[in-house]
Phi, psi and omega in degrees: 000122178288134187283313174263142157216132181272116165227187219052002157302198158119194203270146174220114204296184169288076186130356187276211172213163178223151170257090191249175205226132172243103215218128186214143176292025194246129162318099183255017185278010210251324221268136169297305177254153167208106182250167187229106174270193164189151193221116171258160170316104214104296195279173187263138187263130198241123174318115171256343177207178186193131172251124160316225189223340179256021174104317223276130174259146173220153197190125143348110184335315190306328195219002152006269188278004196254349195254118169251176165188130180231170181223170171194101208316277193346274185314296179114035178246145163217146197265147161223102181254103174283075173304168160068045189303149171242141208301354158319308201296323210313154199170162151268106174284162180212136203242141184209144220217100185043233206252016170268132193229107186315214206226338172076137196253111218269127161265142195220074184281125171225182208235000000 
C-alpha cells in the first residue's frame, strides 16, 4: 500500500493554474515538514514549497508569488495550487512527507 500519492497533475495551457494533491496513510499531525518537489526533464530536481508542523508555508523564489499550500491533518492531505502557469512549470511533482515520497505526478504546461 502505498503511503504518499500525488494526483492533479496533465496538461495545461500557459496561464492556466493546476492543483495537486497529496494524500497519505501517515500521521501528518506529527510530520515536521511536508514538502513538494519537481523534477523537468533533464534538470536536477529541485524543492518548491513546504508546510510545517505549525501550519507555516515557504515556497521556492519560482513560484512564489504564483503559489499556495495548504493542508488539512484530518484528511491526510495537502494541496499545491500554482496559477498564471509557465512552460517552466512543466515537471514531474513529488510530495514528500519525511523521508516518504509519492511516485509523482506529472505537469505538462504548453503554449
Amino acid at each position: 500500500q502505498e503511503e504518499v500519492v500525488e494526483s492533479g497533475g496533465g496538461l495545461i495551457q500557459v496561464g492556466g493554474a493546476l492543483k495537486l494533491s497529496c494524500t497519505t496513510s501517515l500521521n501528518i499531525a506529527s510530520a515536521k515538514n511536508m514538502n513538494w518537489y519537481r523534477q523537468a526533464p533533464g534538470k536536477q530536481r529541485e524543492w518548491v514549497a513546504r508546510i510545517n508542523q505549525m501550519g507555516i508555508t515557504t515556497y521556492a523564489v519560482s513560484i512564489e508569488a504564483r503559489a499556495t499550500l495548504w493542508r488539512n491533518i484530518a484528511k491526510r492531505s495537502m494541496w499545491l495550487q500554482i496559477n498564471n502557469l509557465k512552460a517552466e512549470d512543466t515537471a514531474r511533482y513529488y510530495c514528500a512527507i519525511g523521508e516518504k515520497w509519492g511516485q509523482g505526478a506529472q505537469v505538462t504546461v504548453s503554449s
